[in-house]
C-alpha positions as CSV (number, residue, x, y, z in Angstrom):
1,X,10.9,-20.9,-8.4
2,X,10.0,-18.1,-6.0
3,X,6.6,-17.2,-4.3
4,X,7.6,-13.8,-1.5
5,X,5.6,-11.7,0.4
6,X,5.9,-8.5,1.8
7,X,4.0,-6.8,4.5
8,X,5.5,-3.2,4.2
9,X,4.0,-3.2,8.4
10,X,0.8,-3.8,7.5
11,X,-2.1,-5.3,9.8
12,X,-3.6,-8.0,7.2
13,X,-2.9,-11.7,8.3
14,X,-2.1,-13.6,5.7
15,X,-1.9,-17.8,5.8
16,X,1.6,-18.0,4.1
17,X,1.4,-21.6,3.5
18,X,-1.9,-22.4,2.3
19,X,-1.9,-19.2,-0.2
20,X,1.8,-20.4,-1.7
21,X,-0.6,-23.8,-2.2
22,X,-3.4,-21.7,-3.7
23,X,-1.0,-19.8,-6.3
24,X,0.9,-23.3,-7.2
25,X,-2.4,-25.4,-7.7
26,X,-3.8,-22.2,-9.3
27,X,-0.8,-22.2,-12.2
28,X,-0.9,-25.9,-12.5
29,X,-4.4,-26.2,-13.3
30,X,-3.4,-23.2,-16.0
31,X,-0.8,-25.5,-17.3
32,X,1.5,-23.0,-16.1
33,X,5.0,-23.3,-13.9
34,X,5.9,-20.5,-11.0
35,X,9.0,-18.5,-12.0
36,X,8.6,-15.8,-9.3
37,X,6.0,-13.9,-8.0
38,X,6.2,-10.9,-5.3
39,X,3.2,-10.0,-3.0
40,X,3.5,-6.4,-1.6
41,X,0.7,-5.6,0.9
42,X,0.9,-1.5,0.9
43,X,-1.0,1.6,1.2
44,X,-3.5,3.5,-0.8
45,X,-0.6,6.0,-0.8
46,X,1.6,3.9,-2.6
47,X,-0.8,1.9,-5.1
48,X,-1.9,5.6,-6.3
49,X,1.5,6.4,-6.8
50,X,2.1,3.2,-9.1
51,X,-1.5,3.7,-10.6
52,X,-0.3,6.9,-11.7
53,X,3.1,6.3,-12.5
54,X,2.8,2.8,-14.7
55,X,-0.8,2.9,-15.8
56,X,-1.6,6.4,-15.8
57,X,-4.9,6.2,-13.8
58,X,-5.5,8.6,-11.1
59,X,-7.5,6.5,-8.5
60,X,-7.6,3.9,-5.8
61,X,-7.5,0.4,-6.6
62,X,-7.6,-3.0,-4.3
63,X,-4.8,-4.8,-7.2
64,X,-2.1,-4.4,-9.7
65,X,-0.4,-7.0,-11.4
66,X,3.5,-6.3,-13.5
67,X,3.6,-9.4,-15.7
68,X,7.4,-10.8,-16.6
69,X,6.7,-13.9,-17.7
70,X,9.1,-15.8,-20.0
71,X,6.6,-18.3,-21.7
72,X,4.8,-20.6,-19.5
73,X,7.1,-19.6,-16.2
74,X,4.7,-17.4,-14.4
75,X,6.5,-14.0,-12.7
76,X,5.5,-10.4,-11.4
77,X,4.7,-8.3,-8.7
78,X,1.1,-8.2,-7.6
79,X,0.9,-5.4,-5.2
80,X,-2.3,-4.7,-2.9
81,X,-3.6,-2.0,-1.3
82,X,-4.7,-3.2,2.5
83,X,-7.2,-0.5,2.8
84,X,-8.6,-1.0,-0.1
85,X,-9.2,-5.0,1.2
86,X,-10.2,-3.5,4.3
87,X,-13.3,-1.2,2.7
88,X,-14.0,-4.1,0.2
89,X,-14.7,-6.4,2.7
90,X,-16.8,-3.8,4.5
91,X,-18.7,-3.6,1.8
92,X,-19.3,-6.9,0.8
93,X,-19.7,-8.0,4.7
94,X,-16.9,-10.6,4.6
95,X,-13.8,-11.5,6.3
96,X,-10.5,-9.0,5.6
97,X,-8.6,-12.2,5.2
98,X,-10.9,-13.6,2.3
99,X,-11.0,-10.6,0.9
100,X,-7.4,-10.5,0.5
101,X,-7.4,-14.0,-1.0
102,X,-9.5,-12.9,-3.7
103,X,-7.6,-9.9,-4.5
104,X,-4.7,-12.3,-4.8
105,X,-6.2,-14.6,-6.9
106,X,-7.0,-12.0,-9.0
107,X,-3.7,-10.5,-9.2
108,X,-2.5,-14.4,-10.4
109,X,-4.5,-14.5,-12.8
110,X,-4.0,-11.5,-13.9
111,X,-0.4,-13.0,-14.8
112,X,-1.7,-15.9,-16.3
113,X,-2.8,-14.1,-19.0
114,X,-6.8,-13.5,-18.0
115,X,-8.3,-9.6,-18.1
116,X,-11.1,-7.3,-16.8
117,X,-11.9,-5.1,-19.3
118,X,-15.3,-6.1,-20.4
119,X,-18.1,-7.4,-18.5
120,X,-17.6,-10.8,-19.9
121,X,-14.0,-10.5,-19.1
122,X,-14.9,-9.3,-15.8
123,X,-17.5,-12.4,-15.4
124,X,-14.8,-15.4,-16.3
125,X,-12.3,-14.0,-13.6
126,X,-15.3,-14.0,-11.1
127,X,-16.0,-17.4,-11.8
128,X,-12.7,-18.3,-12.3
129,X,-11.8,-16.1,-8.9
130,X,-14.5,-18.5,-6.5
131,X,-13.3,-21.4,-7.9
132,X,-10.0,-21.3,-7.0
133,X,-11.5,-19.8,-3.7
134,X,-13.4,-23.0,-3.3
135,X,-10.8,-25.5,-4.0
136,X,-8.7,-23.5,-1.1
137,X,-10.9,-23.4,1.8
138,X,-12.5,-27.4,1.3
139,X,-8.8,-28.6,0.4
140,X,-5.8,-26.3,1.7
141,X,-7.3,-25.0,4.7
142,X,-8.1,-28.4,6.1
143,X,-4.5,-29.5,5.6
């Protein structure tokens, strides 16, 4: 079991400890085990590139999640764009740092197995998203 990050010289802080937490009380209450999972903080440069390359979409996005799960172990790369993070949170007047919790959350369950195609989809991981967001700032940030 493996949970890595990578900052690629980014600016965004990131609580290491508390988000490994997040992600492993996230997959148990999915009933699902951590196999390994990479978090690579990068550029708008680079998550077009990959956009293009492996989904063949030719625009700016704050997330992308490569599933390689083997049954219930939970793997992938989740890569993030930190200006995208950076002009969501503008826009949504909160913190950078939240705002890259949620992308991450989204990323993981993304992996699990959950989607964001249609607006009900979209709805579930919303809900889905804040509680998980909930259960980390009254439990793992007081720890």
């Amino acid at each position: 079991m493996k949970l890595a990050l990578f900052r690629h010289n980014r600016k965004i802080h990131l609580p290491v400890i508390p988000t490994k937490k997040l992600i492993k009380f996230i997959l148990n209450k999915e009933c699902k085990r951590l196999g390994e999972i990479n978090i690579v903080i990068t550029s708008n440069k680079e998550i077009l590139e990959i956009n293009n390359k492996y989904l063949k979409h030719n625009y700016y996005t704050d997330v992308i999640s490569f599933n390689y799960n083997k049954k219930n172990n939970i793997s992938g790369d989740i890569y993030i764009s930190e200006e995208q993070v950076i002009l969501n949170a503008a826009n949504l007047s909160n913190k950078v740092e939240e705002e890259l919790l949620r992308v991450i959350v989204h990323g993981v369950l993304h992996l699990v197995g959950y989607n964001d195609v249609s607006e009900k989809e979209k709805l579930e991981m919303k809900l889905k998203e804040d509680e998980y967001l909930n259960v980390f700032y009254n439990r793992f940030m007081n720890e």
